[in-house]
N, CA, C and O atoms as a CHARMM CRD file, in Angstrom:
* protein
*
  320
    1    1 UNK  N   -120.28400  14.46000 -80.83500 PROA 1      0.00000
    2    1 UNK  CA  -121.14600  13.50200 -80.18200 PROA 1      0.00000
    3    1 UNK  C   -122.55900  14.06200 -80.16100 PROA 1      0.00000
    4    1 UNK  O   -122.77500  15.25400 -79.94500 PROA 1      0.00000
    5    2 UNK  N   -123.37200  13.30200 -80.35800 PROA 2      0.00000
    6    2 UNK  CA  -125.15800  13.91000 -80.11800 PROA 2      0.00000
    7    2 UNK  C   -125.59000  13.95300 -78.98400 PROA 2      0.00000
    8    2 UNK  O   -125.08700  13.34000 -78.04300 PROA 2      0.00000
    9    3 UNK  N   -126.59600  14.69500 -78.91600 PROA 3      0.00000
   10    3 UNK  CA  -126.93300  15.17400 -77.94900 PROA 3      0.00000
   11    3 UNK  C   -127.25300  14.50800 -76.85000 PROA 3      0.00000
   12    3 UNK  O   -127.17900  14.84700 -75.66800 PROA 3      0.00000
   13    4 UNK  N   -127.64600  13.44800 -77.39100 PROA 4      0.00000
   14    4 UNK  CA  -128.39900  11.73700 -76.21500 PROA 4      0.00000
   15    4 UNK  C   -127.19700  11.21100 -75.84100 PROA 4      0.00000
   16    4 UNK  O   -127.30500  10.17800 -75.18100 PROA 4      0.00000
   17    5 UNK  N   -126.03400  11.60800 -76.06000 PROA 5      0.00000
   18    5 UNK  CA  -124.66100  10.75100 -76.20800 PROA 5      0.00000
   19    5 UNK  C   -124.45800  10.13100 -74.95200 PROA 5      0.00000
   20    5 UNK  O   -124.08500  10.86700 -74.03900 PROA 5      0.00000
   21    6 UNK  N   -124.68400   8.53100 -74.64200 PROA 6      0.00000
   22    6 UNK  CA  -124.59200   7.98200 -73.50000 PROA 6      0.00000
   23    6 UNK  C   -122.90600   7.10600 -73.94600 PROA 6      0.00000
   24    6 UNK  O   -122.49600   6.12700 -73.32300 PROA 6      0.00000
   25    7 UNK  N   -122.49300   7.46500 -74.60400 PROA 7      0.00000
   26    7 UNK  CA  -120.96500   6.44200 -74.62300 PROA 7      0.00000
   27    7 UNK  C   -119.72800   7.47700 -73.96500 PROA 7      0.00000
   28    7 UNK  O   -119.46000   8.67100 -73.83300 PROA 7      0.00000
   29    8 UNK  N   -119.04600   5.74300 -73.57900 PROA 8      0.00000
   30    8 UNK  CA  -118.13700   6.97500 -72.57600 PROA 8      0.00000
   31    8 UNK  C   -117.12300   7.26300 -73.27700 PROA 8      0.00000
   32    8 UNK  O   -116.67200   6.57800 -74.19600 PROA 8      0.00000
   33    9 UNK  N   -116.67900   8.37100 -72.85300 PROA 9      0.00000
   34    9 UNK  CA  -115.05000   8.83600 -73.32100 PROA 9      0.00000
   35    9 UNK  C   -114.14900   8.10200 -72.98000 PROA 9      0.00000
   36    9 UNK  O   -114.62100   7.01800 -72.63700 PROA 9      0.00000
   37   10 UNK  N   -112.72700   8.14600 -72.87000 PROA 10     0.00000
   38   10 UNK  CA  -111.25600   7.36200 -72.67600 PROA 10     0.00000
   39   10 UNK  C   -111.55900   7.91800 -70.95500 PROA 10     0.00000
   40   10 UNK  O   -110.80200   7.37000 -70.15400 PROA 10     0.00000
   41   11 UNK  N   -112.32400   8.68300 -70.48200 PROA 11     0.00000
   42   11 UNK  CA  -111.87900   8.60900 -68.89500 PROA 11     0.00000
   43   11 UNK  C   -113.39900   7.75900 -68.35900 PROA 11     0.00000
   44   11 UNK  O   -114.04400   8.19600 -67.40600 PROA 11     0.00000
   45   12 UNK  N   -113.71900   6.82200 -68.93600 PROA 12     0.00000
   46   12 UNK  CA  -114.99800   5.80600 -68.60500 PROA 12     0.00000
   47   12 UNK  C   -116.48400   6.94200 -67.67100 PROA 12     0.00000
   48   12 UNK  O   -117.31400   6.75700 -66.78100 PROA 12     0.00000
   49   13 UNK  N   -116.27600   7.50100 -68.12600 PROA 13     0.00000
   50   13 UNK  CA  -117.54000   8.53500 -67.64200 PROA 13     0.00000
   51   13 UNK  C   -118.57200   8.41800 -69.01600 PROA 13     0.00000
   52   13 UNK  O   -118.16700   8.52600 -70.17300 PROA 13     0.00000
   53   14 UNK  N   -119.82200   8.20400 -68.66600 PROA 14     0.00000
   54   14 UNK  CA  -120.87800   8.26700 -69.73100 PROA 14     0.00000
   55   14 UNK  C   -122.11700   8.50300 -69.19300 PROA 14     0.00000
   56   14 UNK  O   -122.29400   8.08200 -68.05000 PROA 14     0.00000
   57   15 UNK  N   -123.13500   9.14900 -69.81300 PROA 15     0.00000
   58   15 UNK  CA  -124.36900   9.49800 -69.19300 PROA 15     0.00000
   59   15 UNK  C   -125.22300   8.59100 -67.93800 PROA 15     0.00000
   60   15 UNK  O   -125.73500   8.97200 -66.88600 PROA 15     0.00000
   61   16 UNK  N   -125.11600   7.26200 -68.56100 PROA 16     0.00000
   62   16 UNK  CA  -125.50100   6.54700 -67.45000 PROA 16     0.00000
   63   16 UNK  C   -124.83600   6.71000 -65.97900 PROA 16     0.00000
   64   16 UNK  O   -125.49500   6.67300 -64.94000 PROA 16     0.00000
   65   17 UNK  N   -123.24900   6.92000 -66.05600 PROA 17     0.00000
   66   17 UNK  CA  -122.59000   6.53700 -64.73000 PROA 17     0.00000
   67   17 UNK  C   -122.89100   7.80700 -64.64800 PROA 17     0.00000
   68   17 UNK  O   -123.20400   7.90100 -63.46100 PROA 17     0.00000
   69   18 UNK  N   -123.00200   8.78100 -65.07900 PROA 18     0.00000
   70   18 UNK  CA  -123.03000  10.03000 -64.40400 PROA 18     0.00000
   71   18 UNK  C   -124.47100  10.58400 -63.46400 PROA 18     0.00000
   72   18 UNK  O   -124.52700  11.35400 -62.50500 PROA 18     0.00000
   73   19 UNK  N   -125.58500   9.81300 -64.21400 PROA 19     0.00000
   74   19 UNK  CA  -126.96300   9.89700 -63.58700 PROA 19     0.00000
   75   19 UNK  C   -127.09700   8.69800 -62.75300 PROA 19     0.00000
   76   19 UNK  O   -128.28200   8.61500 -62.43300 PROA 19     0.00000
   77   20 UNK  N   -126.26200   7.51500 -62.14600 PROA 20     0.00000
   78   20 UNK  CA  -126.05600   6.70300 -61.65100 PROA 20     0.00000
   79   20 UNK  C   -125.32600   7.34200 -60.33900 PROA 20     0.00000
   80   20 UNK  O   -125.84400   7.37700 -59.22300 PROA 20     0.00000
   81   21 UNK  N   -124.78900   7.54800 -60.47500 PROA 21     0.00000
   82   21 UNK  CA  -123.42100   8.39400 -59.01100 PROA 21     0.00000
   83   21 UNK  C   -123.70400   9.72300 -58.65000 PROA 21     0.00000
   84   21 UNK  O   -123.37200  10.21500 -57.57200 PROA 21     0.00000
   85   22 UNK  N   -124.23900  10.23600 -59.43100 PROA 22     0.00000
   86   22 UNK  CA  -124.66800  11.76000 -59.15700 PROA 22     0.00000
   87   22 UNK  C   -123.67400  12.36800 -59.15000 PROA 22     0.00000
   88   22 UNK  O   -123.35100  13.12600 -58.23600 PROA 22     0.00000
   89   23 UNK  N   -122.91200  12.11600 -60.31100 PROA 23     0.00000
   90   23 UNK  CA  -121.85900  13.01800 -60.38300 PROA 23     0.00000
   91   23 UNK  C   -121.61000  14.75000 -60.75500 PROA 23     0.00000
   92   23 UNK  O   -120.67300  15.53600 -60.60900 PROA 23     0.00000
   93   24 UNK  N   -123.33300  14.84300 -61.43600 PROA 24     0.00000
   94   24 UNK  CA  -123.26800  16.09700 -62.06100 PROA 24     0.00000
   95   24 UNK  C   -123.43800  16.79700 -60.39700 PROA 24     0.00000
   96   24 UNK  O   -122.69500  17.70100 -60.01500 PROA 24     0.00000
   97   25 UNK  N   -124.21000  16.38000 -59.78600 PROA 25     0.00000
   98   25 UNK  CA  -124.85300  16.92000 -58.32400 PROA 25     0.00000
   99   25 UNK  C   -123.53400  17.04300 -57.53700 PROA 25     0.00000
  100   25 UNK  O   -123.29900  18.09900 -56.95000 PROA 25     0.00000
  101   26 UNK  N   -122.67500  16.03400 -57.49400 PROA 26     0.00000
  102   26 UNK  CA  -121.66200  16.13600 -56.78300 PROA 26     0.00000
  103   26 UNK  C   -120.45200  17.28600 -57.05600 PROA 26     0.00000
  104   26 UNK  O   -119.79000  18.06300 -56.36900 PROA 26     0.00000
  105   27 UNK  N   -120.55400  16.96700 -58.29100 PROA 27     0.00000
  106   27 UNK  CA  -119.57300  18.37800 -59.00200 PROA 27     0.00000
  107   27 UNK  C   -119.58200  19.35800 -58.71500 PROA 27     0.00000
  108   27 UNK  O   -118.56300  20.01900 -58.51300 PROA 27     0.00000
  109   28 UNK  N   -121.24800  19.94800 -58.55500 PROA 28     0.00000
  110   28 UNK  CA  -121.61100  21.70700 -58.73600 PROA 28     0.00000
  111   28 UNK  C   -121.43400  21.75500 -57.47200 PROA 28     0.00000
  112   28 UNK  O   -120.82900  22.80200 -57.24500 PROA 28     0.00000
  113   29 UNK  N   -121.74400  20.86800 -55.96100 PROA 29     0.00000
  114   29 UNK  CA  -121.06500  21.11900 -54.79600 PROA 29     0.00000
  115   29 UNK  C   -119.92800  21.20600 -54.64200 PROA 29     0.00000
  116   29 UNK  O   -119.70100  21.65300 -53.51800 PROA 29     0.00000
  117   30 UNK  N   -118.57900  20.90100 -55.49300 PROA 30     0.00000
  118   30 UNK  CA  -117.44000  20.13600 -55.19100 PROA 30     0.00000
  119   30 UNK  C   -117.29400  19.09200 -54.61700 PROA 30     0.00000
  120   30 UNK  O   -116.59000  18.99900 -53.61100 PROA 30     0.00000
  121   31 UNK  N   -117.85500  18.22200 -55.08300 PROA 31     0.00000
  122   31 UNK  CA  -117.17400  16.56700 -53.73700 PROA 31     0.00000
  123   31 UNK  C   -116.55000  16.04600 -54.46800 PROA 31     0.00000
  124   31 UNK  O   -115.84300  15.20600 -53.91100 PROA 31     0.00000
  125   32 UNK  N   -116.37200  16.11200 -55.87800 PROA 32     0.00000
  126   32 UNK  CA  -115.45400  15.10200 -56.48800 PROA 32     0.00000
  127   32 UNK  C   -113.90300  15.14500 -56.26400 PROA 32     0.00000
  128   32 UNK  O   -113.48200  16.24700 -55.91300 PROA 32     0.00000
  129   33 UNK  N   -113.21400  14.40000 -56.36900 PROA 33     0.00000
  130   33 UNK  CA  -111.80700  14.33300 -56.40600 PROA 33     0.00000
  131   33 UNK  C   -111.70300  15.14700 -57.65900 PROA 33     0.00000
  132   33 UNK  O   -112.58900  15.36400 -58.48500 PROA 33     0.00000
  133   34 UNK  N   -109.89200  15.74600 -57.64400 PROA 34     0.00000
  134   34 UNK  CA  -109.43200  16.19700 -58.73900 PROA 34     0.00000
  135   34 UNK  C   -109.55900  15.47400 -59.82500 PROA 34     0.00000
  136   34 UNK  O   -109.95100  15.99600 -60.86900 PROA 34     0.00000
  137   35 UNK  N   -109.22300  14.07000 -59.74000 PROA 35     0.00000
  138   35 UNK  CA  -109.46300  13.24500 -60.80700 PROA 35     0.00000
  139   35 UNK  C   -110.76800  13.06200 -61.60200 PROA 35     0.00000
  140   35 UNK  O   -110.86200  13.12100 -62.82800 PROA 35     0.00000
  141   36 UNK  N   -111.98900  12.78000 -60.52500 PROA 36     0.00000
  142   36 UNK  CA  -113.19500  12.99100 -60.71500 PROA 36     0.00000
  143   36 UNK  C   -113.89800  13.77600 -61.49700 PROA 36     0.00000
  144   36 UNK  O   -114.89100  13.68400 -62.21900 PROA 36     0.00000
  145   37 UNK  N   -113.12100  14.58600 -61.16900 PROA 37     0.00000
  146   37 UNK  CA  -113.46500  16.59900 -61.78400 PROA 37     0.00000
  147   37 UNK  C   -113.40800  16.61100 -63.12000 PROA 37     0.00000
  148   37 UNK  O   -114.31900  16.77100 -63.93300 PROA 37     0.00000
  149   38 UNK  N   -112.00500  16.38600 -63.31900 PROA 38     0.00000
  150   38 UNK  CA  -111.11200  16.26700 -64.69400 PROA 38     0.00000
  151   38 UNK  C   -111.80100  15.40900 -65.39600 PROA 38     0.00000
  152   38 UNK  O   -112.17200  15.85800 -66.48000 PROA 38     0.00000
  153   39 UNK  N   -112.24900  13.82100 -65.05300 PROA 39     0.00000
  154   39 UNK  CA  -112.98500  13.14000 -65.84300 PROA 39     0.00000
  155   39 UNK  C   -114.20000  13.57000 -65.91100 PROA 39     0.00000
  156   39 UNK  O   -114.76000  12.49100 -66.10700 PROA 39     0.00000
  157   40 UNK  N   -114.82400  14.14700 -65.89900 PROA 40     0.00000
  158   40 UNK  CA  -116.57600  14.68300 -65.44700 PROA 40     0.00000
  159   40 UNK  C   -116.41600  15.70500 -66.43600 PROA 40     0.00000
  160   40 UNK  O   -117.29300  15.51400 -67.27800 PROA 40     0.00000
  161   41 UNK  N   -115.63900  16.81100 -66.77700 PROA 41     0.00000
  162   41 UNK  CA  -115.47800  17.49500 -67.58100 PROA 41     0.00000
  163   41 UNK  C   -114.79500  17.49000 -68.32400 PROA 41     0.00000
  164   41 UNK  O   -114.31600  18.59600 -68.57400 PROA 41     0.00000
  165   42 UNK  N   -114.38600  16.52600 -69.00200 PROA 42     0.00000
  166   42 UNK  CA  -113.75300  16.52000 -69.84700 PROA 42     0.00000
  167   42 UNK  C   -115.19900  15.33000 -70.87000 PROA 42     0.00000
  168   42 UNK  O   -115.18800  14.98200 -72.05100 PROA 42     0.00000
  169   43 UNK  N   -116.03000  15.08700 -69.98500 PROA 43     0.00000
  170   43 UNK  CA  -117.44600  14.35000 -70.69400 PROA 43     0.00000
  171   43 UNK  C   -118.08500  15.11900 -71.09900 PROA 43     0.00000
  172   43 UNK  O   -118.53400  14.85700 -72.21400 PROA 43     0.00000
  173   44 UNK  N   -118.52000  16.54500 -70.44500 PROA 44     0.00000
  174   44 UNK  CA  -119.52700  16.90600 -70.05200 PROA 44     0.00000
  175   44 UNK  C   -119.10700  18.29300 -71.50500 PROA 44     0.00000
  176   44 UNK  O   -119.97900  18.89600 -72.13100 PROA 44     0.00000
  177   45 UNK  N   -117.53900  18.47800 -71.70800 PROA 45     0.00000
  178   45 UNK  CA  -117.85000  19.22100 -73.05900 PROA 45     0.00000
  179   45 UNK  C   -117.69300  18.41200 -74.12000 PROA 45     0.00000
  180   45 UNK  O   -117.64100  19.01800 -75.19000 PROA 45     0.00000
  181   46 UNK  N   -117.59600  17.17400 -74.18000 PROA 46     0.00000
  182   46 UNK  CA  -117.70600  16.51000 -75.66000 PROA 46     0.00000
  183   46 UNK  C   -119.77100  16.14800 -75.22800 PROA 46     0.00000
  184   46 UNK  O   -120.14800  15.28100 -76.01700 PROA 46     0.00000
  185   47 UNK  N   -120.58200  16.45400 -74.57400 PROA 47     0.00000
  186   47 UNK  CA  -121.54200  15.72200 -74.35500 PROA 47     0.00000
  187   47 UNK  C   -122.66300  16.73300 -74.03000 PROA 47     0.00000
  188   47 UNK  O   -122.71300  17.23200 -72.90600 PROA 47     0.00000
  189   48 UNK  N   -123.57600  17.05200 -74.99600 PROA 48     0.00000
  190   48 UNK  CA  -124.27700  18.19600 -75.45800 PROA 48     0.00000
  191   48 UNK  C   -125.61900  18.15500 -73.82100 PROA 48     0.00000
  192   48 UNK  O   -125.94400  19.17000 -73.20400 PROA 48     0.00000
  193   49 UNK  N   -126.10400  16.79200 -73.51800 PROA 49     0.00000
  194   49 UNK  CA  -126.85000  16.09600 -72.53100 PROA 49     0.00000
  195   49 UNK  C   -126.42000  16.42800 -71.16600 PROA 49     0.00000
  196   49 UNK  O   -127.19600  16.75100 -70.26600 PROA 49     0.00000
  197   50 UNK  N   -125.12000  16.33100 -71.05500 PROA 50     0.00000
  198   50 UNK  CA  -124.75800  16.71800 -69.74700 PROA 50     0.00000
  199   50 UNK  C   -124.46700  18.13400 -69.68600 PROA 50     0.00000
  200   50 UNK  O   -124.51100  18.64200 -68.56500 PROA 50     0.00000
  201   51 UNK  N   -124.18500  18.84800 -70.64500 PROA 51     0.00000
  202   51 UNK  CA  -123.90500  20.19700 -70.69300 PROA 51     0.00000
  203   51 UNK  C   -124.89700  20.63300 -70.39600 PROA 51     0.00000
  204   51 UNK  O   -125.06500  21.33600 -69.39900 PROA 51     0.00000
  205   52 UNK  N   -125.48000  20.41600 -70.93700 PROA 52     0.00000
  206   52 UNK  CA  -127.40800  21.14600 -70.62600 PROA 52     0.00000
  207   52 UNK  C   -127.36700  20.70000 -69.27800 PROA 52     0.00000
  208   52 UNK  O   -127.18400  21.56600 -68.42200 PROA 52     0.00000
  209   53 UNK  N   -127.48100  19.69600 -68.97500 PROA 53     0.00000
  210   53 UNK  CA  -128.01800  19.46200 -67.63200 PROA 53     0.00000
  211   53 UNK  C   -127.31000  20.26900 -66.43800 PROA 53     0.00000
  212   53 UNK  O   -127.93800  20.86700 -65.56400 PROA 53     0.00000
  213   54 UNK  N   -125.99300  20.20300 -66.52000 PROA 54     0.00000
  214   54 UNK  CA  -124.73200  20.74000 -65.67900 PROA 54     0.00000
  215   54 UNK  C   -125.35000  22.78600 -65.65400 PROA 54     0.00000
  216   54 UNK  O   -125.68200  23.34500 -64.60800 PROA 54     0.00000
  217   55 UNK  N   -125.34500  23.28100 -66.63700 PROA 55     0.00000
  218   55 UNK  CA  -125.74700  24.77100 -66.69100 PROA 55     0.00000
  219   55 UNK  C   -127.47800  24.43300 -66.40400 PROA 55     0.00000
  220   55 UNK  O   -128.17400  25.39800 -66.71900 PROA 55     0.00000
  221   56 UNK  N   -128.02700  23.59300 -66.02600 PROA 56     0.00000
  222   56 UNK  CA  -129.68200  24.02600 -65.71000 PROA 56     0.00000
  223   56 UNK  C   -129.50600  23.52900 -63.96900 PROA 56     0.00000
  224   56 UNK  O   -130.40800  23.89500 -63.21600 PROA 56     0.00000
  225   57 UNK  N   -128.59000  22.87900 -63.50600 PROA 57     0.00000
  226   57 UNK  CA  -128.46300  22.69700 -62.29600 PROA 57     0.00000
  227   57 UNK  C   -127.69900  23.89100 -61.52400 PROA 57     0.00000
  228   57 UNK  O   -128.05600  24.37100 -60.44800 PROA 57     0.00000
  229   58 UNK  N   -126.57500  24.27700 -62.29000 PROA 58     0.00000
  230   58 UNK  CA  -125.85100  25.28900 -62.04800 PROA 58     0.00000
  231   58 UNK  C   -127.08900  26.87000 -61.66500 PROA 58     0.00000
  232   58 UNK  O   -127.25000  27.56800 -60.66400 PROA 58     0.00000
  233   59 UNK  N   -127.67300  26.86000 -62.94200 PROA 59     0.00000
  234   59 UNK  CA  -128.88500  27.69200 -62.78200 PROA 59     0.00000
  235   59 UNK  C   -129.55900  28.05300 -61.21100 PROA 59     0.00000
  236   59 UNK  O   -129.49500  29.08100 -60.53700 PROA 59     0.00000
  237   60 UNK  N   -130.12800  26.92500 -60.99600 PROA 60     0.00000
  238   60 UNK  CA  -131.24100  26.56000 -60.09400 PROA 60     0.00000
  239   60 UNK  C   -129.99300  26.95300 -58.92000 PROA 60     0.00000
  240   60 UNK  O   -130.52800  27.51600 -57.96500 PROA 60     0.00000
  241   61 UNK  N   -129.06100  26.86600 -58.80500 PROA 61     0.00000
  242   61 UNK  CA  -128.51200  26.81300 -57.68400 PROA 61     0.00000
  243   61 UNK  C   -127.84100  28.22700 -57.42200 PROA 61     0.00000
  244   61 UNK  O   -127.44400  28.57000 -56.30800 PROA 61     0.00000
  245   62 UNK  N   -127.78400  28.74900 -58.17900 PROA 62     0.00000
  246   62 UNK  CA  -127.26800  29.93200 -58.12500 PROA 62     0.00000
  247   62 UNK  C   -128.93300  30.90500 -57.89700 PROA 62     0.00000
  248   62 UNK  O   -129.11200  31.46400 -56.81500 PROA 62     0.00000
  249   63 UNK  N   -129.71300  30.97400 -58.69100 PROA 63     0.00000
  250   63 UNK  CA  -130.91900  31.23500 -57.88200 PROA 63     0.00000
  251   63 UNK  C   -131.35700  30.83600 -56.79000 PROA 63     0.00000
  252   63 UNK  O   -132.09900  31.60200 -56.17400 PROA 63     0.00000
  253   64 UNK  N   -131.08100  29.71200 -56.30200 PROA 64     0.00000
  254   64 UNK  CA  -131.24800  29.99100 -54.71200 PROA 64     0.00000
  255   64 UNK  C   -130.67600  30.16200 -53.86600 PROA 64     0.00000
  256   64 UNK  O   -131.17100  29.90100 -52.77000 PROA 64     0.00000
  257   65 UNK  N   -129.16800  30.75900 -53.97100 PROA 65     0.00000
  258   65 UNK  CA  -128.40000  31.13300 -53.39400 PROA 65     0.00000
  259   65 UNK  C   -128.58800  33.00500 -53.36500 PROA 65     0.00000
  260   65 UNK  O   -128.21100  33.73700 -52.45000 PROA 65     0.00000
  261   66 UNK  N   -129.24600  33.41400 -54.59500 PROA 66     0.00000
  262   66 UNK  CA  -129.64600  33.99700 -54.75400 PROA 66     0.00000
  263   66 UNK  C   -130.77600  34.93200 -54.09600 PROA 66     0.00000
  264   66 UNK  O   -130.63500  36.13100 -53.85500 PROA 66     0.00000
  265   67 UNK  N   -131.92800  34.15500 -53.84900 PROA 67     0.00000
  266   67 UNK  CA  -132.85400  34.80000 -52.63100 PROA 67     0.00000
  267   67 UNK  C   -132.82700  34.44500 -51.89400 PROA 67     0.00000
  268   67 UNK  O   -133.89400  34.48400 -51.28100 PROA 67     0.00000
  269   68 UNK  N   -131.47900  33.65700 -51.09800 PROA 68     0.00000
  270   68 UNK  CA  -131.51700  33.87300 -49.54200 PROA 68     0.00000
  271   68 UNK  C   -131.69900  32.60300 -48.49100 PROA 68     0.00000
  272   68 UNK  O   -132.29000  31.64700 -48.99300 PROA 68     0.00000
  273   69 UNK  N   -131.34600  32.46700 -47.32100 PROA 69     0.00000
  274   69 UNK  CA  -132.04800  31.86500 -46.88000 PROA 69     0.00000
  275   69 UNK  C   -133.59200  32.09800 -46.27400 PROA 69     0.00000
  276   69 UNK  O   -133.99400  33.25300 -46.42000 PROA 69     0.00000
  277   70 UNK  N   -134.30000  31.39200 -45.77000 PROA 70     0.00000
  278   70 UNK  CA  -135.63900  31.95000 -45.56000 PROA 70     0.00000
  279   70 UNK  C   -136.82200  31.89900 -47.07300 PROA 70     0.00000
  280   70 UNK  O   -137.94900  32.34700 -46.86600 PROA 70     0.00000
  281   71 UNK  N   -136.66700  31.63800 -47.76500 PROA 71     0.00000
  282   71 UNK  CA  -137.23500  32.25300 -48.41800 PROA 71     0.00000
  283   71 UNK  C   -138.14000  30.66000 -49.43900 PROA 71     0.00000
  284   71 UNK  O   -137.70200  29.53000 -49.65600 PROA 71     0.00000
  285   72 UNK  N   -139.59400  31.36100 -49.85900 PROA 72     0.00000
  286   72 UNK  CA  -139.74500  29.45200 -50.82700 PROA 72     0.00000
  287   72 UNK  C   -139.10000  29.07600 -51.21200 PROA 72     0.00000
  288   72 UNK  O   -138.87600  27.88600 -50.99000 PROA 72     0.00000
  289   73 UNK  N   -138.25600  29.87400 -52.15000 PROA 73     0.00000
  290   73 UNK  CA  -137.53800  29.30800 -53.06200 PROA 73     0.00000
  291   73 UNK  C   -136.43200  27.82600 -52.59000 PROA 73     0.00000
  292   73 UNK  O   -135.85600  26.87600 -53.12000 PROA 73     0.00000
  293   74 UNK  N   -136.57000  28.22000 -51.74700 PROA 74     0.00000
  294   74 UNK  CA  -135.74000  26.96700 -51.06200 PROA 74     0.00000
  295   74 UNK  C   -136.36400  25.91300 -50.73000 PROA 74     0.00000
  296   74 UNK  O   -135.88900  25.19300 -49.85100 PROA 74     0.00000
  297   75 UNK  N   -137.68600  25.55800 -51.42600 PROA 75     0.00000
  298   75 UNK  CA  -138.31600  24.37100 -50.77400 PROA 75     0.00000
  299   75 UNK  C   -138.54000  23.97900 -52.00500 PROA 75     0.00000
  300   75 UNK  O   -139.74400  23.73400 -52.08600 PROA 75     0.00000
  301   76 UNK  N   -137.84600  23.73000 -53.32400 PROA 76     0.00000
  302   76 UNK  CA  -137.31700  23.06700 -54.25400 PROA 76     0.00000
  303   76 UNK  C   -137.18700  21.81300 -53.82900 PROA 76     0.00000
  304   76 UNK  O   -136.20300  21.53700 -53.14400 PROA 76     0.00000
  305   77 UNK  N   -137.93100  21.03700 -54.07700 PROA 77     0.00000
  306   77 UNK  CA  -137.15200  19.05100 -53.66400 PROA 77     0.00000
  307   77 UNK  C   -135.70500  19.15900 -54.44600 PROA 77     0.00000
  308   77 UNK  O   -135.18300  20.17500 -54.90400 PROA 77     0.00000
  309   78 UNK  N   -135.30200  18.04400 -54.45800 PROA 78     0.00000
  310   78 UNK  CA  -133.63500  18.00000 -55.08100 PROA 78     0.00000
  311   78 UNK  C   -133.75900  17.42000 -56.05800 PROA 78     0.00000
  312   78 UNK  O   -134.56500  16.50000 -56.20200 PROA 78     0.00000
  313   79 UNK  N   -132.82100  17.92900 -57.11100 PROA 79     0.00000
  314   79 UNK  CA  -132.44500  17.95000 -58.50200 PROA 79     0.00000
  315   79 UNK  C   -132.26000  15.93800 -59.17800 PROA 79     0.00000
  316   79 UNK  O   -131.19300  15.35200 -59.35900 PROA 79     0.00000
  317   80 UNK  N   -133.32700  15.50800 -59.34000 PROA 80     0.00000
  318   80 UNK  CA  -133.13600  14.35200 -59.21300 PROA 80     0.00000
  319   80 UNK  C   -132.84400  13.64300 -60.98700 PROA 80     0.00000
  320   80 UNK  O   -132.61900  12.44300 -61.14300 PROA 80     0.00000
């Protein structure tokens, strides 16, 4: 699939619903259901767009977990 790949897989997940629901956001917290999960990743490695996006959110979040509370780094607006 290319990299822009907005079509969905057999578990109806596609770039749109995923930047629609905030599913990538919801994921890296855990809120999704098991099912959720399973469908979300099972998009997100046929889908070069969300992969990127999923490891640059993952990123950011692990760096600010990283320096702490207290600290600027935490006055990041949210990953929109």
């Amino acid at each position: 699939m290319s990299a822009d790949a907005t079509k969905s897989s057999n578990t109806g997940i596609d770039c749109n619903r995923v930047a629609r629901e905030e599913i990538l956001e919801s994921y890296v917290v855990g809120r999704l259901t098991e099912q959720e999960r399973e469908a979300f990743e099972e998009h997100y490695f046929e889908c070069a767009r969300c992969f990127g996006e999923l490891q640059a959110v993952q990123a950011v979040r692990e760096e600010l977990q990283r320096t702490g509370p207290g600290t600027e780094a935490q006055t990041v607006p949210p990953f929109r």
